[in-house]
C-alpha positions in Angstrom: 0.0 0.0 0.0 1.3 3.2 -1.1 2.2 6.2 1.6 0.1 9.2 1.2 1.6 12.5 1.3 1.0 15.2 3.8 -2.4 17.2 2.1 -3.5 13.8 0.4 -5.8 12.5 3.7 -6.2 9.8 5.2 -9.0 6.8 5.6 -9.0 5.4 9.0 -11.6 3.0 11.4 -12.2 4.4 14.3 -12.5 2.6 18.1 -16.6 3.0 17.7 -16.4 0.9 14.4 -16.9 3.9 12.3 -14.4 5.0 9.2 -13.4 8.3 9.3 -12.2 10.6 5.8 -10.0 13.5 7.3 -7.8 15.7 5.4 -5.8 18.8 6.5 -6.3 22.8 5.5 -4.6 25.7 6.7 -7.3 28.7 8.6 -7.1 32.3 8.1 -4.9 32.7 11.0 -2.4 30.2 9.5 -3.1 27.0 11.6 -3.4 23.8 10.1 -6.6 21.9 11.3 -8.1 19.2 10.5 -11.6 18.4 9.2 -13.3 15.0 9.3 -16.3 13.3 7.9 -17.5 9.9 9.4 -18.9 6.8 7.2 -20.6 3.2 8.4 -18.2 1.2 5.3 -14.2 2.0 4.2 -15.7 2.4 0.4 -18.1 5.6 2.2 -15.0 6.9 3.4 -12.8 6.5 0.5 -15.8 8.4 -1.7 -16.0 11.0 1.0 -12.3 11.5 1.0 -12.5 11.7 -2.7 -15.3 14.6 -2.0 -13.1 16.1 0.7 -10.1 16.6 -1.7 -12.4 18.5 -4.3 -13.5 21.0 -2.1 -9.9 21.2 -0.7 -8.6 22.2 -4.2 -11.2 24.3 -5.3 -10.8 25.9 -1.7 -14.6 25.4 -0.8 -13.6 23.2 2.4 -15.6 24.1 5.3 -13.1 24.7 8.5 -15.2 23.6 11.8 -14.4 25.0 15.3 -15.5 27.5 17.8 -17.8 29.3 15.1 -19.8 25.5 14.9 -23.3 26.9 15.8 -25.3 29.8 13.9 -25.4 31.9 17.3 -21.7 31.4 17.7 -21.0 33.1 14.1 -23.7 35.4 14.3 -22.1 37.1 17.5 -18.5 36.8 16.1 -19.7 38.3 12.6 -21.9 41.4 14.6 -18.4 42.0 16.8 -15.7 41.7 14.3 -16.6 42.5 11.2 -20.4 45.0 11.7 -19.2 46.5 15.3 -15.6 47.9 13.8 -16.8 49.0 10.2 -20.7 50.0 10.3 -22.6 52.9 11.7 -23.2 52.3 15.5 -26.7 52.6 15.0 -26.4 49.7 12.4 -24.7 47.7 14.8 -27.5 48.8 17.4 -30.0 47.7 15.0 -28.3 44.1 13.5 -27.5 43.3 17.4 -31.5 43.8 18.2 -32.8 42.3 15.2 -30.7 39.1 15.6 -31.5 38.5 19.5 -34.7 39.0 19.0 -35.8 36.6 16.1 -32.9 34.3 15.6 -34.7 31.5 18.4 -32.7 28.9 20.3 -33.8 26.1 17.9 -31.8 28.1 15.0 -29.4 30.1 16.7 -28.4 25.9 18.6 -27.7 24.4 15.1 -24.8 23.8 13.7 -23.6 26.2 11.0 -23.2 23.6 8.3 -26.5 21.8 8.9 -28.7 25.1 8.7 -31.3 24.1 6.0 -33.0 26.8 3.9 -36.4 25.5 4.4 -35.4 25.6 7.9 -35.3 29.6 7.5 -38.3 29.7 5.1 -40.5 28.5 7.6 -38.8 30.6 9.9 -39.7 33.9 7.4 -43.0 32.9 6.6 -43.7 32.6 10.7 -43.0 36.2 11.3 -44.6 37.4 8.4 -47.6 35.5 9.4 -47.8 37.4 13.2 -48.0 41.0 10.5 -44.2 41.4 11.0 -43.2 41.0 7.1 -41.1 43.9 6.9 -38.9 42.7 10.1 -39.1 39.1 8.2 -37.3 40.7 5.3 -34.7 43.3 7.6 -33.5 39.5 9.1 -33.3 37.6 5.9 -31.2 40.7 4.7 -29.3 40.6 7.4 -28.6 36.8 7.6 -27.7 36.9 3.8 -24.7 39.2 4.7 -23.6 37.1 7.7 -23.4 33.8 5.5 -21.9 35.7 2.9 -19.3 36.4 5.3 -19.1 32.8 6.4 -19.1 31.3 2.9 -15.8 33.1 1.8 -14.1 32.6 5.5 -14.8 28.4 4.8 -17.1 28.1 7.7 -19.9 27.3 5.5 -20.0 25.3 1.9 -22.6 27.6 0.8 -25.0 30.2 1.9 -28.5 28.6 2.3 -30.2 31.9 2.2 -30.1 31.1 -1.7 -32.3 28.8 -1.2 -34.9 31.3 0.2 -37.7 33.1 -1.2 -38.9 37.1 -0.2 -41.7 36.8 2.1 -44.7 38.4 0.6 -46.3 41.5 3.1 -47.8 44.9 2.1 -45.8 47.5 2.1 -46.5 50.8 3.3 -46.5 53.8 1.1 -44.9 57.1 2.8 -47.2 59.9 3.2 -45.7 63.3 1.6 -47.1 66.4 1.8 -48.7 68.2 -1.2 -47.9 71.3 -2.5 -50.3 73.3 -0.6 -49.6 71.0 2.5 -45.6 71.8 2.1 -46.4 76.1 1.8 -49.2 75.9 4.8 -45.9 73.6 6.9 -43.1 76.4 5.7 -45.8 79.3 6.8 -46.2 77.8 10.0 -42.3 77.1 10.6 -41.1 80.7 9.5 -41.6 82.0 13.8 -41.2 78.5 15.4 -37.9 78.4 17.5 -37.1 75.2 15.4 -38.4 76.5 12.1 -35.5 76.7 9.9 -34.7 73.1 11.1 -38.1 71.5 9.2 -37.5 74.0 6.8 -34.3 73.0 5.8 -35.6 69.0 6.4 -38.5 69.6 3.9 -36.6 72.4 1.3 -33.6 70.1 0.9 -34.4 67.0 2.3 -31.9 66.5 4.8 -31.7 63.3 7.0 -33.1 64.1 11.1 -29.2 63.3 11.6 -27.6 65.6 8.9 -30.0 68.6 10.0 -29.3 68.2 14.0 -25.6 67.3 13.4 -25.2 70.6 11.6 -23.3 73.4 12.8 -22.8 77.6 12.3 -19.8 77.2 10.4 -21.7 74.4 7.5 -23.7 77.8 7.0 -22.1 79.8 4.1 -24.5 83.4 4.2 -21.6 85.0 1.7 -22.6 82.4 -0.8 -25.6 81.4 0.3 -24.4 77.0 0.6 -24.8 74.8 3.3 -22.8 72.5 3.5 -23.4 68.7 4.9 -20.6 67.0 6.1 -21.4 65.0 9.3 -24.7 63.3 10.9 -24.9 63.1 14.9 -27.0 60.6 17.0 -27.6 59.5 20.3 -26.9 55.5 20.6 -26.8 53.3 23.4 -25.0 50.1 22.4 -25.7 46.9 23.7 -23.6 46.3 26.7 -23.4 50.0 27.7 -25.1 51.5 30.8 -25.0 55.0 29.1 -25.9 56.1 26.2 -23.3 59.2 24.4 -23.6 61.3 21.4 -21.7 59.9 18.1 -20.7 61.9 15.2 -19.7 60.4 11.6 -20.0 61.0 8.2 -23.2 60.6 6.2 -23.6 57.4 4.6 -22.3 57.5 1.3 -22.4 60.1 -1.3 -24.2 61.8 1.5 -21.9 64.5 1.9 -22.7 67.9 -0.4 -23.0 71.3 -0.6 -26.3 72.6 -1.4 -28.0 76.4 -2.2 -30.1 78.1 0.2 -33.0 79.8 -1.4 -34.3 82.9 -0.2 -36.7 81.9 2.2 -34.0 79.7 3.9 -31.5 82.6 3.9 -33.8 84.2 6.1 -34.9 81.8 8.3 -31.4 80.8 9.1 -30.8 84.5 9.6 -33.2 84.7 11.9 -32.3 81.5 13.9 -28.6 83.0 14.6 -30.1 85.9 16.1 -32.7 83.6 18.0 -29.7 81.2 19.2 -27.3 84.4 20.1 -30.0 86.0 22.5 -31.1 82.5 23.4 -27.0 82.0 25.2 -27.2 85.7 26.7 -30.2 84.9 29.0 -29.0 81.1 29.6 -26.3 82.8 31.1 -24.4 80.3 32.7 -26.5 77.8 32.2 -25.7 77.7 28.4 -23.4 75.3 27.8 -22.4 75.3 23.2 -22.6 72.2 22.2 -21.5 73.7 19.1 -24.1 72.8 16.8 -26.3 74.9 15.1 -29.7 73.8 16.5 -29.7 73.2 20.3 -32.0 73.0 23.0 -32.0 76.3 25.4 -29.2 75.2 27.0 -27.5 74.7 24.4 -27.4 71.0 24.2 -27.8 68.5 21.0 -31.3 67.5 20.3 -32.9 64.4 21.1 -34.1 63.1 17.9 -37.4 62.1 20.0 -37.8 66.0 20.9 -37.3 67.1 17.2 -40.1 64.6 16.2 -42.4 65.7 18.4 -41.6 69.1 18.1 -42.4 68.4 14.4 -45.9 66.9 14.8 -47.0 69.6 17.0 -46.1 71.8 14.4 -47.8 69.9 12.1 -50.9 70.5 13.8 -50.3 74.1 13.9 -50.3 74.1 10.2 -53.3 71.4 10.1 -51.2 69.3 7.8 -51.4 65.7 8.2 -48.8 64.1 10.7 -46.1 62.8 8.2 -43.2 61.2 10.1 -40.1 63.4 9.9 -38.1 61.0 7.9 -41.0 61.7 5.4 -39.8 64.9 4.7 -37.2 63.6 2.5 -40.0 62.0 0.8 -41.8 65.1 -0.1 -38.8 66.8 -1.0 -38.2 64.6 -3.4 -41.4 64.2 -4.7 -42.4 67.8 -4.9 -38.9 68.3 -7.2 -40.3 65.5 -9.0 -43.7 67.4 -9.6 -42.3 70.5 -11.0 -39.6 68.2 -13.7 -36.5 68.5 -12.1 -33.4 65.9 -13.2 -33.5 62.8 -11.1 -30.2 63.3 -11.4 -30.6 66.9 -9.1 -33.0 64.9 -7.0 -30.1 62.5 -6.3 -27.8 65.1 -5.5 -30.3 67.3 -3.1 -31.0 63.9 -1.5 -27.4 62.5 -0.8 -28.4 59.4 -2.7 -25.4 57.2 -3.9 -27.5 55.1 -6.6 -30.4 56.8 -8.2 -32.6 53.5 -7.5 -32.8 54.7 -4.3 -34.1 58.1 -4.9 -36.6 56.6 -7.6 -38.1 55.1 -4.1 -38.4 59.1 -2.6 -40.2 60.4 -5.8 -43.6 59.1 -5.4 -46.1 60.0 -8.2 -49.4 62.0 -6.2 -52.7 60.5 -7.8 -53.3 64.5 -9.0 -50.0 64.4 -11.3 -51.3 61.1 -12.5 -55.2 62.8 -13.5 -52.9 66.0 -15.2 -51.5 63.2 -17.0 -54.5 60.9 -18.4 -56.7 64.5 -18.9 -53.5 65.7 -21.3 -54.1 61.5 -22.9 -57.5 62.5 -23.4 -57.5 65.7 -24.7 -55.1 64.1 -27.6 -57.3 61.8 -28.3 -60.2 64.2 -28.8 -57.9 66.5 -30.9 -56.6 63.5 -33.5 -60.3 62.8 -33.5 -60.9 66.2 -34.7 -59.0 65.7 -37.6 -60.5 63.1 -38.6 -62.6 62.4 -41.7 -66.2 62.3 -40.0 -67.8 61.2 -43.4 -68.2 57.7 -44.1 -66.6 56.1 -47.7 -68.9 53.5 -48.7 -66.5 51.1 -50.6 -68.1 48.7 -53.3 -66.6 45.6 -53.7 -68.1 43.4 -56.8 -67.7 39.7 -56.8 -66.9 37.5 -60.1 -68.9 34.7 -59.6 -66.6 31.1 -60.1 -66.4 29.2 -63.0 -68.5 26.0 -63.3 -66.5 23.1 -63.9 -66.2 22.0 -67.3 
């Protein structure tokens, strides 16, 4: 019997009667393990070695270990490779999302034995209990986590391919009309927070962009603000506090934009406001630095801005849109009056224009101008049309008889 080399594996019985197919591969940390698969019969073994080696030289070997379970590579994936890179509050959000609807039963299996019909069912469960939009977030989610897994060898393939889109009803976002947007900016122009929703709804900035701004992003000379940074209040899991974290915009977020007229002088107007506001705090103001602060001076609370936002909503006795929906109307309103979806995608921060097709809704009264316009060329071609009938004679030879 020949010897086999080093990476060529090995067929062995085992003290249990079973035969074992083990060959050797090298980790990401540069460790040689080894990884095993178990047969009743030597010829079972001998084919699984066979199978072994395949995936060994095509590099699709699965490498076992501590990250065995779908719980155990979950939490490593969140902590080493979300935590470090992401926003915080995506990490807040994939850490939630994960403990709450990855159960034991799933989160217990082993990594290489997860079935997609396992996580089907799984899908089509929550959706079921009216929670298809979270059913969707997780199977997102799990895709990019056994991604992940897939090219670091702890899986042989990602069995979320195997899963179809749960099926829910989506919600459409609520934008304001034209009239609705001028009755909002009327009300906004001698609110202590006005030029805040009328920056949100005139250039559609993010809540985070608009309360992460500060005086110096304000160009009066050239009439440009400029949006460079978004600010939020996280509380991560395993923290007893919660702290105030400043990054960049998501992608292609970060842009200079005009300020119109009205804008000019609202932002005038909330300088002044904030300067006299700091004389009577006296020493209880305490500059946060950012241009829209509470009397203190302190960041806003994105909870505050809301309902500050929905009270001013009523005030105007527009419908209670949710702030984020601002961007929404924005977009849609610059849809409305033809501008580029090219400009929309750069007032919007957008980094693919798919995404900003999903801001530019269509209002049902655009749609009417539309079909009326349909009609009235109808009528007109009809116009100019013959309205006399031609009467066209045909005469018929009657067939030959047969001879």
């Amino acid at each position: 019997m020949s010897k086999r080399g080093p990476n060529e594996g090995s067929v062995y019985q085992r003290a249990d009667g079973r035969w074992c197919a083990q060959v050797s591969v090298w980790d990401k940390d540069g460790r040689r393990r080894l990884v095993g698969r178990y047969a009743r019969t030597q010829g079972q073994a001998r084919r699984l070695l066979t199978e072994l080696k395949s995936k060994q030289d095509a590099h699709r070997l699965v490498v076992g270990g501590k990250t065995a379970t779908v719980r155990a590579w979950l939490d490593i994936w969140l902590e080493t490779f979300i935590k470090p890179n992401r926003a915080p509050r995506t990490y807040q959000s994939y850490y939630g999302l994960l403990k709450e609807h990855i159960p034991d039963r799933i989160g217990a299996l082993p990594l290489t034995k997860l079935a997609p019909e396992t996580l089907q069912q799984h899908f089509t469960a929550i959706a079921a209990s009216g929670l298809g939009r979270t059913g969707e977030l997780l199977r997102a989610v799990l895709r990019s986590a056994f991604n992940k897994a897939v090219r670091l060898r702890r899986m042989e393939s990602n069995p979320m391919l195997g899963t179809d889109p749960v099926k829910y009803l989506q919600q459409e976002s609520r934008t304001f009309t034209a009239e609705e947007g001028r009755r909002f900016l009327d009300a906004a122009a001698d609110a202590r927070l006005g030029a805040l929703f009328m920056i949100a709804l005139s250039l559609g900035l993010r809540k985070g962009e608009a309360i992460g701004l500060k005086p110096e992003d304000i160009d009066l000379e050239h009439r440009i603000v400029h949006v460079r940074r978004s600010l939020a209040w996280v509380k991560l899991p395993g923290e007893e506090r919660g702290r105030w974290i400043e990054r960049e915009p998501k992608r292609g977020s970060v842009r200079d934009l005009p300020l119109t007229e009205t804008l000019y002088r609202a932002l005038v107007r909330h300088l002044a406001r904030r300067q006299d506001e700091a004389f009577a705090a006296g020493e209880r103001w305490n500059d946060s630095g950012y241009l829209f602060v509470s009397v203190t001076g302190a960041p806003l609370h994105e909870r505050n801005v809301s309902e500050a936002f929905h009270l001013l909503c009523d005030r105007a006795k527009v419908p209670r849109i949710r702030f984020h929906d601002t961007r929404h109307s924005c977009g849609t309103l610059l849809h409305v009056q033809g501008a580029d979806p090219f400009i929309i995608q750069k007032v919007l921060g957008h980094s693919q224009l798919s995404t900003t097709r999903r801001y530019t809704h269509v209002p049902i009264q655009v749609t009417k101008t539309a079909l009326d316009g349909l009609e009235s060329l109808f009528k007109t071609v009809a116009k100019t049309a013959d309205p006399e009938l031609v009467t066209v004679s045909v005469t018929v030879k009657p067939e030959p008889k047969p001879m």
